[in-house]
N, C-alpha and C positions, 0 to 999 in steps of 0.2 A: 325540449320537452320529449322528444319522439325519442333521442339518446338515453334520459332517464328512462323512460316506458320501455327502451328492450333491456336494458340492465336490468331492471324490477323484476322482468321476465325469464331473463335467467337463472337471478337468484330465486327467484321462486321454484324454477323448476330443478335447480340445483338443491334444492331443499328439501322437495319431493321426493326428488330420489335418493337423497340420503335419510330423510326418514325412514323410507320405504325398507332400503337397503339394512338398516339398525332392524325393523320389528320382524323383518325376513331372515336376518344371519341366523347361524347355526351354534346354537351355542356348547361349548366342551364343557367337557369338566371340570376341567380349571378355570372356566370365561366365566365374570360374573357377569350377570341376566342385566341386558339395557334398562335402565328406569330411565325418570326422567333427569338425571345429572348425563345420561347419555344422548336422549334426544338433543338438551340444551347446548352440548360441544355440538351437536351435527349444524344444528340452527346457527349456533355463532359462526361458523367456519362460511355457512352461504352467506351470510346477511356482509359479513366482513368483504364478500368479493364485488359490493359497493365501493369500493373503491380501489379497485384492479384496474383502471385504465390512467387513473392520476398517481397512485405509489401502487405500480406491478410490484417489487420487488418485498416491500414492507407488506401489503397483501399475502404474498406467497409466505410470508415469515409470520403472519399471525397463523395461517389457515395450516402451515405445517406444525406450526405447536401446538396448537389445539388437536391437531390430529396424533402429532407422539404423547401429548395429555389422556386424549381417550384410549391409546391402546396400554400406556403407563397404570391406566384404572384399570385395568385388565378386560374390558371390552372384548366383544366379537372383531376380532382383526380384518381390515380392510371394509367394513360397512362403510364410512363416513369419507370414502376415498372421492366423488365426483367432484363438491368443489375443488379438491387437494388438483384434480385435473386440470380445471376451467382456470386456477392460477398458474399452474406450469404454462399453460396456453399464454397464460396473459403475459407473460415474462419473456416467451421467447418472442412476442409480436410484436411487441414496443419496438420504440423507436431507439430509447436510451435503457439500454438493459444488460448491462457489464455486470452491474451489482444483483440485479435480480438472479443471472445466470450465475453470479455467488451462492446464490440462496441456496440455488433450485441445486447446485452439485454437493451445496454441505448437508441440505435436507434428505435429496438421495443416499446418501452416506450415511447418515445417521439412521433412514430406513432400512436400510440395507443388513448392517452391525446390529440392529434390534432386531432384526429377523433370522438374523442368525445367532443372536443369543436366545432369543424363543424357540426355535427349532433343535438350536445342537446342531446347524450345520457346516459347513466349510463355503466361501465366498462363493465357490461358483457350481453349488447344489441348483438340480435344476428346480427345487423347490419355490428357490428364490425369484425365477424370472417372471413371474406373471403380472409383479408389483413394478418392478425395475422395469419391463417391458411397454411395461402403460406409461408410466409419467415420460420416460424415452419417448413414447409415441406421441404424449401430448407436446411436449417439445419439438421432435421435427414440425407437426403439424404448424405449430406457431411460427416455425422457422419458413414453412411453405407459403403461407399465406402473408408472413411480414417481405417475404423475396418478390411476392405476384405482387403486392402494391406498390414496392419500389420499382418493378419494371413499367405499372402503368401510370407512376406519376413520373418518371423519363418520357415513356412516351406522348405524355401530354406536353409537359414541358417540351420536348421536340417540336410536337404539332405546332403548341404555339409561337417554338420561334420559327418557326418556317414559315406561318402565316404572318407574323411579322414583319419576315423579311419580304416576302410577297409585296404586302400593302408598303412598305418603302421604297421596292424597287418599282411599285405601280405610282405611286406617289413624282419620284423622280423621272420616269418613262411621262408622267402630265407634266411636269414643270418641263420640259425639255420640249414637247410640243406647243403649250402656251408661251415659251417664249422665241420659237420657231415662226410660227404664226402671226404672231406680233413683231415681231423683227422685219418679216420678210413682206408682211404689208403695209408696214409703218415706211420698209426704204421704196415700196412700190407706190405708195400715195404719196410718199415727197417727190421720186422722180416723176413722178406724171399731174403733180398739181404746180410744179417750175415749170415743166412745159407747157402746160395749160396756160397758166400765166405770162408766160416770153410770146405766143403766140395764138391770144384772145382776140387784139385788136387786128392781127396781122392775116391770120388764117383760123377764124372760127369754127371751121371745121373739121383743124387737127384740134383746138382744144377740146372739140365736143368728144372727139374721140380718147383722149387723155382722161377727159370726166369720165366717160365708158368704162376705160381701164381701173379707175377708180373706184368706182360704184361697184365693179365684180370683183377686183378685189375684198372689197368690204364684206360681201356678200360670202363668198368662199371661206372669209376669216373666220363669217358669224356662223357658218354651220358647223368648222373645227371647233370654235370655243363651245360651242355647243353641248360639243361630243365628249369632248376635254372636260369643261365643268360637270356634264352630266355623271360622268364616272370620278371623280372629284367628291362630288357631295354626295351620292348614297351607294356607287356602285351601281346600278341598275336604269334599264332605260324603259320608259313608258312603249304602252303600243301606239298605233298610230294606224287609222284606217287602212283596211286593207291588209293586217296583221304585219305590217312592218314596223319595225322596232324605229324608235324615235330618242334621240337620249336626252335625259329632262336637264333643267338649269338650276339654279340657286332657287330651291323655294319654289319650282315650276316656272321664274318667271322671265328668265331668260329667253324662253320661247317667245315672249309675248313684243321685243324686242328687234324680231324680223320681221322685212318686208311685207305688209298686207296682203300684197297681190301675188305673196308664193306662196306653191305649195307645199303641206308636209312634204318631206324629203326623207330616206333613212339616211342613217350613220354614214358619214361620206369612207369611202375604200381609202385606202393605204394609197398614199400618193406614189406613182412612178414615174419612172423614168420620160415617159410620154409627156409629161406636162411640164420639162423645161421648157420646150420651145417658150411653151408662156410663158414661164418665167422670165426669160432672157429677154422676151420684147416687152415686160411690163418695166422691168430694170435697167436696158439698154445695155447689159453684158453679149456679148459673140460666144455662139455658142459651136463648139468646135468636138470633132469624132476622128479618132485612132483607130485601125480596126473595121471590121467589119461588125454594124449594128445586132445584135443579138437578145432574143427575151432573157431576162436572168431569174434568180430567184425573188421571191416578192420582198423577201426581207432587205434583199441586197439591193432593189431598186428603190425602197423606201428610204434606207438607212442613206444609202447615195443622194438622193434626191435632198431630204434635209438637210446633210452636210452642203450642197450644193447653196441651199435655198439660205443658210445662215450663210457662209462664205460671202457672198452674193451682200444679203442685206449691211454686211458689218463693211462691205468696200463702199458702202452705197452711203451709210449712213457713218463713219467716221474716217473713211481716208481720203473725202474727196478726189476720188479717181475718175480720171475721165473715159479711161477704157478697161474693160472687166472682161477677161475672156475665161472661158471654161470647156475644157478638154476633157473627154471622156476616151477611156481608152478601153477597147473589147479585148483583150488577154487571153488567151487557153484556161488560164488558170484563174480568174477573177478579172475584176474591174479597175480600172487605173483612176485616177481621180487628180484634176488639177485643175484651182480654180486662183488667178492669176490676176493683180491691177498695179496700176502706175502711180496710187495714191500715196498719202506719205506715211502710209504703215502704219502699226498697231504702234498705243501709245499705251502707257501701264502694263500693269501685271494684266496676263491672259482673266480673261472673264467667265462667266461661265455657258456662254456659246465655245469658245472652245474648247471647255473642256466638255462639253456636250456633243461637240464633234468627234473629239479624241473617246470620251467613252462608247459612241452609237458602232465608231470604228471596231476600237478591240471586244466590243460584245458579242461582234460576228466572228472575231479571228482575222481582221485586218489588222491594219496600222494607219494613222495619221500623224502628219507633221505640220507646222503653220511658223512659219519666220517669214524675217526681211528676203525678198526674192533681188538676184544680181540685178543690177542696174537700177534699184530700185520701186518701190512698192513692195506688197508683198504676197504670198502665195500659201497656200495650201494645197497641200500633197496628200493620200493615202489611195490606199487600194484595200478593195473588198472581194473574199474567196467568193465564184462563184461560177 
């Protein structure tokens, strides 16, 4: 509706001033006086640029023969020229306009050779330019404004695939911590619920502590999933007393899921390097240092730490290893990485913990490797710049 309503307005005002322009001309000697078979070409010629944006080119071809029509009746020359305008425009804007830019160089042509059989001049009398100058101008024009919207629907299209690509590399950055999280206290509740159970009747005291381990393991997974799901489902995390940011669940209701007796918490930090020790005693891996210990960067102890924490869970929970040890090495130049068991190695095609590992690696500009280790079981290798 609102596309018909500025059309209407154009041709109306294209109308206007071709009226305008007809009872204003000057008429010669030889010009016969507009009547109304002059107005009626003026009027057909706007009314016809109703349909300049569906046939530009047919448009331009009615509204130019009606215009060598009026000057052929001997009319005041150039009155009735603004539609003749508003179509050269429409012709060079389109989108598909080979054929209209036919139009619009045979129509010039033709104006051109009538103006110079009306004058008695030679092609390139300066008489001639002020006709040729104009439709030339409404042409670039058309040409300027069809160039500005192709540059801004590129750069839309751009925009949107960059935000694309955004929300799937965010997309993929959560499946890689959701199954980080889940892996790594799925192998931390089966090694400390066997222990639990070898040694309930025997020593109730290491089980109680086994449940311990247990219980905050679960505990630490649920504030990750948390975090995870909340950026998952909307992007955005609730406030939380205190103006600290809280990240919401499925529907809000994931929250409603933890422990009674805790408190709002915010968004837990980027796991580091400090918290293998835990890991290694909730897992029963040995955890081993090269080097002299040193802070690194946060990315490089986060990206380290997961690679560690899956490495870790997949000895735990498919090679049956009885010893898992993990080597960190302090490097001038980055971090060494080597996480090492005696179990009976990876069975199937690689899964997609490692290649979770393998991509956390080369995102930083490391590298990672994971095969059968000599002597059997198996081992992962990489280092990270830092």
């Amino acid at each position: 509706m609102r596309r018909w309503m500025t059309e209407a307005g154009i041709v109306a005002v294209a109308g206007a001033v071709t009226v305008y322009r007809i009872g204003m001309a000057a008429v010669e000697p030889a010009d016969r006086a507009p009547d109304a078979w002059a107005y009626g070409l003026g009027l057909a010629m706007a009314l016809a640029l109703l349909t300049r944006r569906r046939w530009p080119a047919a448009t331009l071809a009615t509204v130019g023969a009606l215009f060598l029509a009026y000057h052929m009746s001997r009319y005041p020359g150039g009155a009735p020229a603004a539609p003749l305008w508003v179509a050269m425009y429409s012709v060079a804007v389109a989108s598909r306009r080979r054929s209209g830019l036919v139009v619009a160089g045979v129509f010039m042509l033709l104006d051109l050779h009538g103006r110079m059989m009306v004058e008695g001049v030679e092609p390139l009398d300066a008489t001639l330019d002020s006709s040729t100058v104009v439709f030339g101008a409404a042409l670039l024009l058309g040409e300027a404004v069809r160039g500005r919207r192709i540059r801004l629907t590129l750069m839309a299209a751009e925009r949107d695939r960059v935000a694309e690509q955004r929300v799937v590399e965010e997309r993929i950055r959560i499946a890689r911590e959701l199954h980080d999280v889940t892996a790594h206290t799925l192998a931390v509740v089966g090694v400390q619920a066997g222990v639990a159970a070898e040694v309930l009747e025997d020593d109730p005291g290491q089980a109680r502590a086994a449940l311990d381990v247990v219980r905050q393991a679960s505990r630490e997974a649920m504030v990750e999933l948390r975090a995870a799901v909340g950026v998952l489902r909307d992007g955005r995390r609730d406030r939380e007393p205190g103006g600290r940011d809280r990240p919401t669940g499925l529907d809000g209701r994931l929250g409603s899921l933890r422990d009674p007796t805790d408190e709002p918490s915010p968004a837990p930090p980027a796991p580091a390097l400090d918290r293998l020790p835990a890991l290694a005693a909730g897992t029963g891996a040995v955890l081993l240092h090269d080097g002299e210990p040193r802070p690194m960067p946060r990315a490089v102890e986060a990206t380290a730490y997961r690679i560690v924490q899956e490495a870790v869970a997949n000895a735990v929970r498919h090679a049956d290893a009885r010893r898992i040890e993990v080597r960190l090495g302090y490097r001038p130049d980055g971090l060494t990485l080597t996480i090492q068991d005696d179990g009976r190695g990876a069975s199937g095609p690689p899964g997609n913990g490692l290649r979770g590992m393998a991509e956390r690696a080369t995102g930083l500009g490391g590298w990672l490797r994971a095969g059968p280790a000599e002597g059997g079981g198996f081992q992962v290798r990489g280092w990270l710049p830092g």
